[in-house]
C-alpha positions in Angstrom: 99.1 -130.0 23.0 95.5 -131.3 21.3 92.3 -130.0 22.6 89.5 -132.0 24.5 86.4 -132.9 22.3 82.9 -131.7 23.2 82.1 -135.7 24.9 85.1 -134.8 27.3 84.1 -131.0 28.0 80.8 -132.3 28.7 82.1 -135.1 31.0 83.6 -131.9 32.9 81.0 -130.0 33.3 78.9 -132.9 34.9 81.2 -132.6 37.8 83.6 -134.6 39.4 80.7 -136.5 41.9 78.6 -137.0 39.2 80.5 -139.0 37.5 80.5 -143.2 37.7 83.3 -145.1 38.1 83.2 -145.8 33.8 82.4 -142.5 33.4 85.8 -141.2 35.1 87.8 -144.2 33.4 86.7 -143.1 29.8 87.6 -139.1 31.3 90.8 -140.4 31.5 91.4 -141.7 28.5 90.4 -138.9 26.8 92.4 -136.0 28.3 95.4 -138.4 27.6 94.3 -138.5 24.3 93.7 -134.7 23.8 97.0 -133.7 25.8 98.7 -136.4 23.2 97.4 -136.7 20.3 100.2 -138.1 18.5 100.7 -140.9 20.7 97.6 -142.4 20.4 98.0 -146.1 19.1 96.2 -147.0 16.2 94.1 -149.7 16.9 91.6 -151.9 14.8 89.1 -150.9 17.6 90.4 -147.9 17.6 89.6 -147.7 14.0 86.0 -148.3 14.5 85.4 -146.6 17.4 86.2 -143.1 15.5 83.6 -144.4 12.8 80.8 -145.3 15.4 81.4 -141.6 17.2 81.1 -140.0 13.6 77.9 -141.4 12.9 76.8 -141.0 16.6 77.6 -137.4 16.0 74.4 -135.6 16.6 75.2 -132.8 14.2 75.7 -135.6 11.4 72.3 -137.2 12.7 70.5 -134.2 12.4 71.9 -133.6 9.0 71.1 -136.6 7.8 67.8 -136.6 8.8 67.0 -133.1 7.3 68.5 -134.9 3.9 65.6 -138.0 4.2 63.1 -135.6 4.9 64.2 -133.6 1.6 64.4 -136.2 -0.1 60.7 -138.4 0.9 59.2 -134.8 0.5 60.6 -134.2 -3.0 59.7 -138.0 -3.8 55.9 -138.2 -2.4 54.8 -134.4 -3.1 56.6 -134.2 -6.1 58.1 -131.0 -5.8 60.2 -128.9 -8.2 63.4 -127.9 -6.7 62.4 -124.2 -6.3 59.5 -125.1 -4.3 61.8 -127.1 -2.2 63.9 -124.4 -1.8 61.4 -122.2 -0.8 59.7 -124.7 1.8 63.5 -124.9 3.6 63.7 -121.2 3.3 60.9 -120.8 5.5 61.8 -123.6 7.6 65.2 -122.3 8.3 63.5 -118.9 9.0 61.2 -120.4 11.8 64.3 -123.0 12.9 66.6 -119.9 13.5 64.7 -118.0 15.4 64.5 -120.6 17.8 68.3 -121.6 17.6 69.2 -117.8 18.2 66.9 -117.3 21.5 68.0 -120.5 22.9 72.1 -119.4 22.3 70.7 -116.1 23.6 69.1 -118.0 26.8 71.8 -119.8 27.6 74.7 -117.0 27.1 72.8 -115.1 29.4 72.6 -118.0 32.3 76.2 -118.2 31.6 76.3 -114.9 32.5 74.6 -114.8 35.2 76.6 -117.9 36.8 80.1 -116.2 36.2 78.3 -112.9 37.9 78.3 -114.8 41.0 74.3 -113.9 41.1 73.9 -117.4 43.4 75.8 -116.3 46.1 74.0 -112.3 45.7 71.1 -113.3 46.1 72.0 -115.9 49.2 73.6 -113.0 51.3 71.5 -110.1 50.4 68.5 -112.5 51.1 69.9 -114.7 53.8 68.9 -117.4 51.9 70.4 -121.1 52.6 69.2 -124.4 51.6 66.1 -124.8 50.3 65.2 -121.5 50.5 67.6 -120.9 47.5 65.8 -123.4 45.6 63.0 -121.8 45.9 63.7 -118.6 44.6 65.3 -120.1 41.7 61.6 -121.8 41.6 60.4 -118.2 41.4 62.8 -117.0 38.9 62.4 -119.9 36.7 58.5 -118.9 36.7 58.9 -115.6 35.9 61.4 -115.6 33.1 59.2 -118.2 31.4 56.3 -116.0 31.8 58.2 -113.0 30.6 59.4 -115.0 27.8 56.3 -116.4 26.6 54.2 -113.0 26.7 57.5 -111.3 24.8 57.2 -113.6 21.8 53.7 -115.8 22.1 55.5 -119.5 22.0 55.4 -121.7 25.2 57.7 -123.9 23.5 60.2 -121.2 22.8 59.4 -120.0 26.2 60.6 -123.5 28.1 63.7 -123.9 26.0 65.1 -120.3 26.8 64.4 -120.5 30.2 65.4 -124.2 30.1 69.2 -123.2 28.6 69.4 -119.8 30.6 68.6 -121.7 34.1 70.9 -124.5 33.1 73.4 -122.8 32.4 73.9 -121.1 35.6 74.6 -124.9 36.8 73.1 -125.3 39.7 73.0 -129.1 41.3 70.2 -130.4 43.8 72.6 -130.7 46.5 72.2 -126.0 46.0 69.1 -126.3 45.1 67.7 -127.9 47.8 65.7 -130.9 46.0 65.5 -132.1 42.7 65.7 -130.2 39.3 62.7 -131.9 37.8 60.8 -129.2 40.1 62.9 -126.3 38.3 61.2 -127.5 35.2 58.1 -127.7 36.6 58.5 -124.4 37.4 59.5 -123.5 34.0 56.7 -125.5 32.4 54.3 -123.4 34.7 56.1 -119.8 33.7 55.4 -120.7 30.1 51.1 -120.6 30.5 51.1 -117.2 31.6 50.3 -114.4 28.9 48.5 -116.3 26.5 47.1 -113.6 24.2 47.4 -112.1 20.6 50.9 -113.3 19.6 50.2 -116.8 20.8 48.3 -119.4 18.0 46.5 -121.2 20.7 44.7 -117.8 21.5 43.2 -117.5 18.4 42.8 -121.4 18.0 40.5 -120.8 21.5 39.3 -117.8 20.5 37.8 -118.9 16.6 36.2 -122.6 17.8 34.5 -121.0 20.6 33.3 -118.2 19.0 34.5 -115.7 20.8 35.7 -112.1 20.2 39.3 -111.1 21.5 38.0 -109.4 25.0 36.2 -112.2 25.8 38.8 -114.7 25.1 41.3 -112.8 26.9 39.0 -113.0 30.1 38.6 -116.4 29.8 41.4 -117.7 28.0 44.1 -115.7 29.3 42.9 -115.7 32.9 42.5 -119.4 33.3 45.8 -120.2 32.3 47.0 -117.2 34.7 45.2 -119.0 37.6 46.3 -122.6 36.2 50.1 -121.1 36.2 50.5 -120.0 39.3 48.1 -123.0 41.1 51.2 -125.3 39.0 53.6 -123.2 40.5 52.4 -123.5 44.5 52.0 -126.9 44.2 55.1 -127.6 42.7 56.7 -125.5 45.3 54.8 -127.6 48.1 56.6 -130.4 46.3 59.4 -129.0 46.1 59.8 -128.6 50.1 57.8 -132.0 51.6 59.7 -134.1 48.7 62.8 -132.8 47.7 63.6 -135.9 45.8 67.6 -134.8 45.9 
């Protein structure tokens, strides 16, 4: 018995509703294909379609890329290979960290699905409808907040929260209204806690000319108040247009 690929896993997880009528066809195909391998006929178009999906691989895009960029930076800086090396070393470095938090974000929003925390927090709060959208609203918010003043980086902040929250899979129709609000949410979150570990502190901090109390009294608290004004109006949103 073969094993589905990561297009038909992903087709899965989707859900059946979510799927269009091509959509389901091309399901089809494939779990015939990965319950019997060996009885796949070999096709000319056949032939070219496992070519196309190899170079529309993303892995193989993203490798590829990283190989031009080598290459145009090698040719137009003129760099000696152990320079090279050491520029990829530290890209790598920076890259990884970012790869790591985000598996890290989105095991634990796996975890948190399986745990059954959904249907927790609806009968401990009596929540239903919306009102469960809303709290993930809040949650969303505060892990982004939590994440951003843990390690400085808003970006870092989003996509954590962004993997953790998605993978607890959550569709409008629990939600209450669309998950473009969610990332509002999340894009909110990630403002709060600007100080020392973030670079656009000190970016605010050095043009202005201002020492590190002041700029966390200005700095700091503005995006505080511009957080959570982002937050009450996306919230307000959230409940007079839903969207879902």
């Amino acid at each position: 018995m073969g094993r589905l690929d990561h297009a038909a896993r992903r087709l899965a997880q989707r859900g059946w509703n979510n799927l269009t009528a091509k959509e389901i066809q091309r399901y089809h195909w494939m779990l015939l294909e990965g319950v019997f391998p060996g009885q796949t006929k070999r096709t000319a178009r056949r032939f070219v379609a496992d070519i196309t999906s190899l170079l529309g691989d993303p892995n193989l895009a993203l490798l590829l890329s990283a190989a031009i960029a080598m290459m145009t930076l090698v040719h137009q800086r003129r760099l000696p290979l152990k320079q090279l090396a050491k520029t990829t070393e530290t890209a790598l470095m920076s890259g990884g960290v970012i790869i790591l938090i985000t598996a890290g974000g989105g095991a634990f929003g796996a975890m948190l699905r399986i745990s059954g925390i959904k249907e927790y927090v609806e009968s401990s709060a009596h929540l239903q409808g919306s009102d469960v959208g809303m709290a993930v609203l809040l949650m969303a918010f505060g892990v982004a907040a939590v994440m951003k003043v843990a390690q400085g980086s808003s970006t870092v902040s989003m996509i954590t929260t962004s993997s953790m929250v998605a993978a607890m899979s959550l569709s409008p129709e629990a939600l209450g209204f669309h998950a473009v609000y969610v990332a509002l949410a999340i894009g909110c979150g990630s403002l709060v806690g600007s100080w020392m570990n973030d670079s656009g502190f000190w970016i605010f901090a050095r043009m202005s000319g201002f020492t590190e109390a002041e700029t966390l009294k200005l700095w700091t608290t503005l995006l505080i108040v511009i957080a959570v004004a982002g937050l009450l109006v996306t919230m307000t949103l959230a409940w007079l247009l839903p969207l879902g």
